[in-house]
C-alpha positions, 0 to 999 in steps of 0.5 A: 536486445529489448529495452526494459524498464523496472516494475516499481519505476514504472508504478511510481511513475503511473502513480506520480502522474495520476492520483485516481490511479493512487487512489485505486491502488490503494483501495485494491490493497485494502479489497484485496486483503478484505477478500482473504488474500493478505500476501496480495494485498501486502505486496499492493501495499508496499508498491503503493508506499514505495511509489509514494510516501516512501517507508523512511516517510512512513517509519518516521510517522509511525516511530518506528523503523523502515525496515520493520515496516518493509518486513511486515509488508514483505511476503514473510511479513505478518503485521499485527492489525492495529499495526496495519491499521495506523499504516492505513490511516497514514496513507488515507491522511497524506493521500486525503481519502478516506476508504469506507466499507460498503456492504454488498450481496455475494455473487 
């Protein structure tokens, strides 16, 4: 029988470990959800605060409850955009990037 590990350990491990990783994680998120997918880029989004500040960390910072803000980044989930934007600027803060728009010529 194979040893398997869990999805999200093995994230937050990769994530602990490396903060370029964090960083692009979390810009995906963003690219993701800029190019229509929503469902992609909340599921993104969620492992990256699972694998880093953590919801209760992240409720507590925004007043409201871990378990609203899981819903609204689960797959049922429809966050309003000032919600999804104070989210954004949290991490950005505790990661200490700030992600910009660049605009380029679709392919």
């Amino acid at each position: 029988m194979a040893l398997t590990r869990d999805f999200q350990e093995t994230v937050k491990e990769m994530l602990d470990a490396s903060p370029a990783f964090r960083r692009e994680l979390l810009r995906e998120a963003m690219n993701t959800m800029l190019e229509g997918d929503v469902d992609t880029g909340k599921a993104v989004l969620r492992s990256y605060v699972n694998g880093t500040i953590g919801f209760p960390s992240l409720a507590e910072a925004m007043g409201r409850s871990s378990k609203s803000l899981m819903r609204m980044l689960g797959p049922d989930g429809n966050p309003q955009a000032k919600n999804l934007f104070e989210i954004v600027a949290i991490l950005q803060k505790k990661e200490g990037v700030r992600l910009e728009l660049r605009t380029v010529k679709a392919a």
